[in-house]
C-alpha positions as CSV (number, residue, x, y, z in Angstrom):
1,X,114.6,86.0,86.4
2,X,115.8,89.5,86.9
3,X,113.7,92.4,85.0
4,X,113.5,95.8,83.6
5,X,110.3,96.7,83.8
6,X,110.7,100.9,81.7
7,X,108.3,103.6,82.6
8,X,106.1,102.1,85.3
9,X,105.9,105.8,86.2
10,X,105.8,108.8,83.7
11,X,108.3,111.2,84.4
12,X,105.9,114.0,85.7
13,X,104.4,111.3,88.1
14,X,108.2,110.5,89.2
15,X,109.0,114.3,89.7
16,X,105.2,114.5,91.3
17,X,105.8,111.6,93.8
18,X,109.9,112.6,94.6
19,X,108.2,116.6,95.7
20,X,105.7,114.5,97.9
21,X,108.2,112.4,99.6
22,X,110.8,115.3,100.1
23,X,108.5,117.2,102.2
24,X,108.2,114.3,104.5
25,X,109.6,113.5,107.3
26,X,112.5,110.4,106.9
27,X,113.1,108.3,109.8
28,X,116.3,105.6,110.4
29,X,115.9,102.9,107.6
30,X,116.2,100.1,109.9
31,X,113.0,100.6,111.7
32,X,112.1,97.6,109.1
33,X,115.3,95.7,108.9
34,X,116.1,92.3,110.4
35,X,118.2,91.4,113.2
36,X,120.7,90.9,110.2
37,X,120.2,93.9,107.5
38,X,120.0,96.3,110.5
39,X,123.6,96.1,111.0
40,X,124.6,96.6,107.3
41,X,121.5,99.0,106.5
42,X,122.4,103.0,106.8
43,X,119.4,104.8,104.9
44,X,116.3,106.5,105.2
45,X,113.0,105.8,105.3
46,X,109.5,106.7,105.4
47,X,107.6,105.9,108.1
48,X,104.6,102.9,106.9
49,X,101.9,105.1,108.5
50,X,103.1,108.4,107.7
51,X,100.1,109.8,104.8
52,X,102.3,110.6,102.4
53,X,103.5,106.8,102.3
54,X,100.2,105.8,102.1
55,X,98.9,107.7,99.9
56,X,101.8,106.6,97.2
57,X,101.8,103.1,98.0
58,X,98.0,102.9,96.8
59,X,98.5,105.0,94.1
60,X,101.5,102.6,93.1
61,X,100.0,99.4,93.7
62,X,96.7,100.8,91.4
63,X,99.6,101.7,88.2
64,X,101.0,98.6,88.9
65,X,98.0,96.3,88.9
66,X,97.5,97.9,85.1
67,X,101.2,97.2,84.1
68,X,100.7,93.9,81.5
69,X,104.8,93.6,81.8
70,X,104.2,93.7,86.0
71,X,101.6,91.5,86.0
72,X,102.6,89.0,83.5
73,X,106.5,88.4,84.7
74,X,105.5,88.6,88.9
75,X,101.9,86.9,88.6
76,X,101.2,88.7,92.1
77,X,99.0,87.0,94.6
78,X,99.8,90.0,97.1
79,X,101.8,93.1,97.0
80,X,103.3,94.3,99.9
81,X,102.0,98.2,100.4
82,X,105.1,100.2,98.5
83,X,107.8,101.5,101.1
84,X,110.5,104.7,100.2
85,X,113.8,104.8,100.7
86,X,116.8,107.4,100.6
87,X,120.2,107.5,100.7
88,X,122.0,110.5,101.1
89,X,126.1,111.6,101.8
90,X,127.5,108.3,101.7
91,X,124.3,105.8,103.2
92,X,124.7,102.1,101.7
93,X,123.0,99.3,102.3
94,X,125.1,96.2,102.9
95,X,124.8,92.4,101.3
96,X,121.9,91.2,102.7
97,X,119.1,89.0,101.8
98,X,115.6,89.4,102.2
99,X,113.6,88.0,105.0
100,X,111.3,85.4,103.8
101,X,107.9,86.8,105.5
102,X,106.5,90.0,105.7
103,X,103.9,90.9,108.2
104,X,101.6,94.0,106.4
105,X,101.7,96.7,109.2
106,X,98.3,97.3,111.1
107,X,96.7,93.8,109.6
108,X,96.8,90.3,109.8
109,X,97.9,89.3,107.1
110,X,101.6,87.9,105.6
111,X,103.2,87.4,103.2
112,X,105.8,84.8,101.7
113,X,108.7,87.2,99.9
114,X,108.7,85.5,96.6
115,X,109.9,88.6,94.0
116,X,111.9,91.9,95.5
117,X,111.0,95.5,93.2
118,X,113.2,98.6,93.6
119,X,111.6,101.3,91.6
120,X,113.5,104.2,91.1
121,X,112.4,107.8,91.6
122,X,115.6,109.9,91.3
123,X,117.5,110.0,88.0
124,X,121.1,108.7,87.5
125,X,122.5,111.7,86.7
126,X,121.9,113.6,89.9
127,X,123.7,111.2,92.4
128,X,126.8,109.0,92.1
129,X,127.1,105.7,93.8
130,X,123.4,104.1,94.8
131,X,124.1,101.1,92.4
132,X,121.5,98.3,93.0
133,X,123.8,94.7,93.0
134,X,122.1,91.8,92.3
135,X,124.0,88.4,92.7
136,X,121.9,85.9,90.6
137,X,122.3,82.6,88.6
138,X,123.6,84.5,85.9
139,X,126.2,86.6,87.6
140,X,126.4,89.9,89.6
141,X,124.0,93.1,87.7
142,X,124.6,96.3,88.6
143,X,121.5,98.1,88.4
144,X,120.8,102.0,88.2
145,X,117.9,102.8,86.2
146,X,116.1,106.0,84.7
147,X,113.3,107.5,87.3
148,X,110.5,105.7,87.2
149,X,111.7,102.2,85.9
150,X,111.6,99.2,88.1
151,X,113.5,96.2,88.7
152,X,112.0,93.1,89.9
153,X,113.9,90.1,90.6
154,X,113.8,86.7,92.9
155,X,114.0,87.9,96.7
156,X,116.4,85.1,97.4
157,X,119.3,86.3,95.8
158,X,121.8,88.6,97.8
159,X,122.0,92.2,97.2
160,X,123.5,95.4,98.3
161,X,123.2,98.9,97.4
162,X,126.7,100.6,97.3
163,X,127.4,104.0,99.1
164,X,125.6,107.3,97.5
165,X,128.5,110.0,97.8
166,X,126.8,113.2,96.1
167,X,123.2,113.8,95.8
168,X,120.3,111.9,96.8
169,X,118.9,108.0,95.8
170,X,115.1,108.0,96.1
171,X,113.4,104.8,95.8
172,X,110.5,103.0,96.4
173,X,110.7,99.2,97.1
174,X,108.2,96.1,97.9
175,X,108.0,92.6,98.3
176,X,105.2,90.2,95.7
177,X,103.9,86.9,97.0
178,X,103.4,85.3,93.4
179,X,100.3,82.8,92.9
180,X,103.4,80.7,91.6
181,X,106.2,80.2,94.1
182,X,109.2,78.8,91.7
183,X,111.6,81.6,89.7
184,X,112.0,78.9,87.2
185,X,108.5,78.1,87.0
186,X,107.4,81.7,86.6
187,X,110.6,82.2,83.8
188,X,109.2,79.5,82.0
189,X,105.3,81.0,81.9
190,X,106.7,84.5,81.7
191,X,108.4,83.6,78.5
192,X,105.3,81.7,76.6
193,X,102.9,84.2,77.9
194,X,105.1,86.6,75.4
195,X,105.8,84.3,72.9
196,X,101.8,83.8,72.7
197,X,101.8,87.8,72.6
198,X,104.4,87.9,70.0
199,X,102.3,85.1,67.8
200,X,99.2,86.4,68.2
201,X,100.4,90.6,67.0
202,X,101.8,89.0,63.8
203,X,99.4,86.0,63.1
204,X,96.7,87.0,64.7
205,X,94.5,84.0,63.1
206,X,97.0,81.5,63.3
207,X,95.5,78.3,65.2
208,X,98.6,77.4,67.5
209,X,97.7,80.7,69.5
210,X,94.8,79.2,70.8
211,X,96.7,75.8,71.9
212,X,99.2,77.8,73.2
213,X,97.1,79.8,75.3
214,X,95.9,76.4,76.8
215,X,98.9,74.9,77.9
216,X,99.5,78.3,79.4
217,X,96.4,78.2,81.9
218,X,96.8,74.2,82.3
219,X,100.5,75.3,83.2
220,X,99.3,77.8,86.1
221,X,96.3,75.4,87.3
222,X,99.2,73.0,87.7
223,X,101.3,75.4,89.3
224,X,99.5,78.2,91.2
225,X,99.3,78.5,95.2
226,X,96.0,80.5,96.3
């Protein structure tokens, strides 16, 4: 399931978080690359234990943990702590895919890559190139999105980010470990979890919300990983 998840941020808190990161200092992208997506990776990047990262990335995971859209299509278990990216006169980022497990910097702990999320922090209309493509069961999507909106999508599928030649691409982009480890299964629960939403806003009474809402919790006891 690929999704467009609008206005994770507001636009002040876009502007408010691009004016933090630009007076940062950017270091080469592939300092968290793979053997692989190092050599197709030409970018920027803030460093994991540089303040101003931090301080975002917790801000972000807080929004994020009260997004109903977020939580309901990625079911997070874990969030890998937010990264930032930027492209600038003609950086790209190469077909890659993602590696499979994540080691959280200065802990112990890992995670298994189930869901990828770009969120976007610079609008369209001041750079050209900096598409997000996205080869999934349903095609290749081309992906540039207002600042502030997110896409999340399955971390398997191949993706590359084609070359920015005028302006700047800002970004910030993370890794979910889901408490439910299949796309399809999550599609499915994603799906009835807003069918149930839909039912219940315009019958609110109506007994099948109730049932419903059952076979939705029996599905993730079946289903969940913790």
């Amino acid at each position: 399931m690929l999704l467009h998840i609008d206005n994770v941020l507001t636009p002040e808190e876009a502007a408010y978080t691009r004016q933090m990161l630009e007076q940062a200092d950017w270091v080469d992208g592939r300092v968290t690359a793979g053997y692989q997506s190092a050599m197709a990776k030409k970018n920027l990047q803030l460093p994991e234990e540089h303040p101003v990262a931090r301080q975002l990335s917790d801000r972000l995971v807080e929004i994020l943990q009260q997004n109903a859209l977020f939580m309901g299509a990625a079911l997070p278990y874990r969030i890998f702590p937010p990264l930032f990216n930027r492209y600038d006169g003609g950086q790209s980022f190469g077909t890659h895919v993602d590696n499979a497990i994540r080691q959280i910097k200065g802990t112990g702990h890992r995670i298994r890559t189930d869901l990828s999320a770009t969120l976007f922090l610079t609008n369209p209309e001041d750079y050209d190139g900096g598409e997000l493509v996205i080869e999934d069961t349903y095609g290749t999507q081309s992906v540039k999105l207002p600042a502030g909106h997110m896409v999340l999508y399955p971390a398997t599928s191949l993706h590359h980010v084609t070359p920015v030649t005028r302006g700047s691409r800002i970004s910030s982009f993370f890794w979910i470990q889901s408490m439910v480890r299949s796309d399809a299964q999550r599609t499915i629960l994603f799906d009835l979890d807003i069918a149930i939403q839909r039912l219940a806003g315009e019958s609110p009474n109506h007994p099948s919300a109730v049932q419903l809402t059952g076979v939705y919790h029996n599905l993730i006891r079946m289903w969940a990983e913790l």
